[in-house]
C-alpha positions as CSV (number, residue, x, y, z in Angstrom):
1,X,-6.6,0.8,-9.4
2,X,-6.1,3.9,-8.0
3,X,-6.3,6.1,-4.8
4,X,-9.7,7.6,-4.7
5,X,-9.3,9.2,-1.7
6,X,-6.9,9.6,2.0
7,X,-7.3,10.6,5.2
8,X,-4.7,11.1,7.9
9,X,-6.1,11.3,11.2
10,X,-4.8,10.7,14.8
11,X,-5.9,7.7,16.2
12,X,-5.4,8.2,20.7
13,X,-6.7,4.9,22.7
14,X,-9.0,7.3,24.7
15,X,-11.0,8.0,21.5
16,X,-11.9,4.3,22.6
17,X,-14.8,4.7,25.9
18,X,-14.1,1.8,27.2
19,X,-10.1,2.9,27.0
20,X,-11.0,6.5,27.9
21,X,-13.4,6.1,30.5
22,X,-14.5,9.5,30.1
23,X,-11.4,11.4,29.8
24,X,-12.7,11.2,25.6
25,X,-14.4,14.3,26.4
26,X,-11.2,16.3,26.4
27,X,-10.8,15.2,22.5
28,X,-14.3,16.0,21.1
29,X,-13.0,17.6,18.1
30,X,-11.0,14.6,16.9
31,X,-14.2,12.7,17.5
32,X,-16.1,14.7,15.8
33,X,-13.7,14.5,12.7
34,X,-14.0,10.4,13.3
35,X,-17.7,11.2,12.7
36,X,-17.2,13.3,9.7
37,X,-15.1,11.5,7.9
38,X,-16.7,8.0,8.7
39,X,-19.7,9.4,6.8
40,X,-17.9,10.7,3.8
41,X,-16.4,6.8,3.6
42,X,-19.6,5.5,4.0
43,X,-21.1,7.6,1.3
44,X,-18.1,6.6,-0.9
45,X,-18.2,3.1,-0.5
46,X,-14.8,2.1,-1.1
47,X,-14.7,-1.4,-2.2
48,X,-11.0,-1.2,0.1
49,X,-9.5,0.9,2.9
50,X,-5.9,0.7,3.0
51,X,-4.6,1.7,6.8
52,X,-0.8,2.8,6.6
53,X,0.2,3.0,10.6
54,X,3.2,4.1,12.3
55,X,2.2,0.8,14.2
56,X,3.2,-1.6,11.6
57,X,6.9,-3.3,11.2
58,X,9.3,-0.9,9.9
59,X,12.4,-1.3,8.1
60,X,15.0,1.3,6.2
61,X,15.3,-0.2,3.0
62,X,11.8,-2.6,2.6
63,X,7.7,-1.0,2.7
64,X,6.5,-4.4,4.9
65,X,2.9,-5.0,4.4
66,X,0.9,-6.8,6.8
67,X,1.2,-10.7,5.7
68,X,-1.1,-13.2,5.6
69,X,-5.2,-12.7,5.0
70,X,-6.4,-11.0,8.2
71,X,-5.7,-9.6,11.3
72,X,-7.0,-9.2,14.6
73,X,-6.3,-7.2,18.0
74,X,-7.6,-5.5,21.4
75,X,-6.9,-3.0,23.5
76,X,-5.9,-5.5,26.3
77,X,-2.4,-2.8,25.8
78,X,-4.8,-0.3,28.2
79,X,-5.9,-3.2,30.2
80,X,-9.5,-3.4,28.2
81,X,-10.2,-6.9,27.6
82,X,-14.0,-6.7,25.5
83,X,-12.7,-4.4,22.8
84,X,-11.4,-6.7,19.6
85,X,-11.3,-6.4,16.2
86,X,-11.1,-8.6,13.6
87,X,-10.3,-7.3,9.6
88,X,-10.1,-9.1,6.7
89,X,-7.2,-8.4,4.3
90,X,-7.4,-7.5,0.4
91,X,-4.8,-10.3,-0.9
92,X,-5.2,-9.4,-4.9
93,X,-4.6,-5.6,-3.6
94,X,-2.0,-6.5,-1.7
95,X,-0.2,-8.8,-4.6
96,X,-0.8,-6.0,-7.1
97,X,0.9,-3.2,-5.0
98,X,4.1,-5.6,-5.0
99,X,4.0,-6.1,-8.3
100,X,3.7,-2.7,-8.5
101,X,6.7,-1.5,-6.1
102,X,8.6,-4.1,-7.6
103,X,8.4,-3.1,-11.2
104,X,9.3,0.4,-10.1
105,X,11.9,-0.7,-8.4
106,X,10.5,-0.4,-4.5
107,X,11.2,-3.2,-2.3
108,X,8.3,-4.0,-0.5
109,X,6.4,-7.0,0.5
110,X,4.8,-9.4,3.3
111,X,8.6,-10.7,4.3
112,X,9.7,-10.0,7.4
């Protein structure tokens, strides 16, 4: 296992039309690099994509990882209700990276 490649990229709800509702015009470039680099995944083919978000539980002393075996969401937040997703998570990825932290001595996990 090993990082292949990594991206960090802003992610703004407007980049989202139905959340932008035109006003995505005044960030082409960053959707243009959404373009770019969605291609250069797809031409990879990563067998995973690991997302590490500001988003996610944080705590000083513990890397929490998303628990259980999927996720979902919308962007009901910007009062868009037809916008969900739905992902799938990489359990055996997930248990090796605590097994992993935890023989090098980082506490992280799905506890939380």
């Amino acid at each position: 296992m090993a990082i292949q490649k990594a991206y960090a990229v802003p992610h703004p709800p407007l980049a989202i039309p139905q959340v932008g509702r035109g006003q995505e015009a005044g960030i082409q470039k960053t959707l243009d690099s959404f373009d770019l680099i969605a291609k250069e995944i797809a031409a990879f083919t990563p067998e995973t994509i690991l997302f590490v978000t500001p988003h996610n539980t944080v705590y000083s002393d513990y890397f929490h990882i998303s628990p259980g075996d999927s996720a979902t969401g919308d962007m009901s937040r910007f009062n868009v209700r037809d916008v969900l997703f739905k992902t799938q998570y990489d359990t055996e990825l997930v248990d090796e990276i605590v097994r992993l932290a935890d023989a090098n001595g980082i506490s992280a996990g799905t506890h939380g």
